[in-house]
Structure formats: C-alpha cells, structure tokens
N, C-alpha and C positions, 0 to 999 in steps of 0.2 A: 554526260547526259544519258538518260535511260529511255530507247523507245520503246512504247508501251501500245504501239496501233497505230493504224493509219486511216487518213482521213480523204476521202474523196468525195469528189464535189460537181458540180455541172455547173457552165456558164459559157461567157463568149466572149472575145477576145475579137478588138476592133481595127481596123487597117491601121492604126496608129498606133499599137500595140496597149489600146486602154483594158482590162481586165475585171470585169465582172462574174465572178464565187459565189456560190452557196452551195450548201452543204448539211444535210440530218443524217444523224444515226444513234444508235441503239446500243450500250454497251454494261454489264452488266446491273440491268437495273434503272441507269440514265440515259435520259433523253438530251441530244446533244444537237443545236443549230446554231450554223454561222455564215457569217455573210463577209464577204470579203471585193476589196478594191483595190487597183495601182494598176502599174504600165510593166510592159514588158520589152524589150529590145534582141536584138538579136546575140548582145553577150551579158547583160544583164536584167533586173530586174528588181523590183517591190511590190509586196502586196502588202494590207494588214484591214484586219476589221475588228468583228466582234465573235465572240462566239459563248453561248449562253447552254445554258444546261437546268435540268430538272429531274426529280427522281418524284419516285409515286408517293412521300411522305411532307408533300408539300414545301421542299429543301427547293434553291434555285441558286441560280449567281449568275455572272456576266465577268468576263476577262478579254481585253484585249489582246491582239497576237499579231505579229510583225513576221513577215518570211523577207526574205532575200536569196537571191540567185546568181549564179558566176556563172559563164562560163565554163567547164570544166579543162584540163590541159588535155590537149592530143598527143593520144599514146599509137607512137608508131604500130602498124600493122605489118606481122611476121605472116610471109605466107607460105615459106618452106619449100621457095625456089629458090636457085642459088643469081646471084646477080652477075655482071660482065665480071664486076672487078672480083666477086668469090673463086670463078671460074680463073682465072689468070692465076689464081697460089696456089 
C-alpha cells in the first residue's frame, strides 16, 4: 500500500469510548469530506464512514472506508545506565 497524505479530522470521543469524525480538505484540485463513527477502547478500536469528494468540473463520488487499531507492542526503554546485575560482570 502507497501513502499518498494524511487526513485529519475533529470530533469527540465519549466516556464510553463512542467516536464521532469529520473531516474537509483540499488536495490537488479536490474537495474532500468525511464523516466517520465507532468505539474506541483502551487496546483497541473501529471506526468507518463515508467520505465523499468533488472536483471543480462537476466530477464527484462517495466510498466507504473502515480503520482499525491495535494496540501497538512495548518496546523496552534503554536508558544507558547500567543495572545491579550489569554492575556484578
């Protein structure tokens, strides 16, 4: 897969981790709005909506779009002091 831009959006996010998105922007030429819904959790998550586009020669369309989110793994933290057991060899 090729990213090609990033999309950013404003919304609000409810004590129950309910997720409401939207999102305009401008990219060469097209005009681009989407609206997005789902829950979020503290190791996962879904969103998906709509998101709709138009260009200034009367062109338009609408495609559906699905995200998903993990967790990512934790990567230990080196902090380049030595520990009990470094110190002992």
């Amino acid at each position: 897969m090729r990213v090609i831009g990033s999309e950013l959006g404003t919304g609000t996010i409810d004590a129950q981790g309910k997720l409401h998105l939207t999102s305009n922007w401008y990219r060469f030429g097209v005009t681009f709005d989407a609206d997005y819904s789902g829950t979020l959790t503290k190791t996962s998550g879904t969103f998906s909506g709509t998101q709709s586009w138009r260009d200034g020669r009367n062109n338009s369309g609408k495609r559906n779009r699905i995200a998903a989110f993990l967790l990512a793994p934790q990567v230990p933290q080196t902090s380049g002091q030595q520990t009990e057991s470094d110190k002992e060899q």
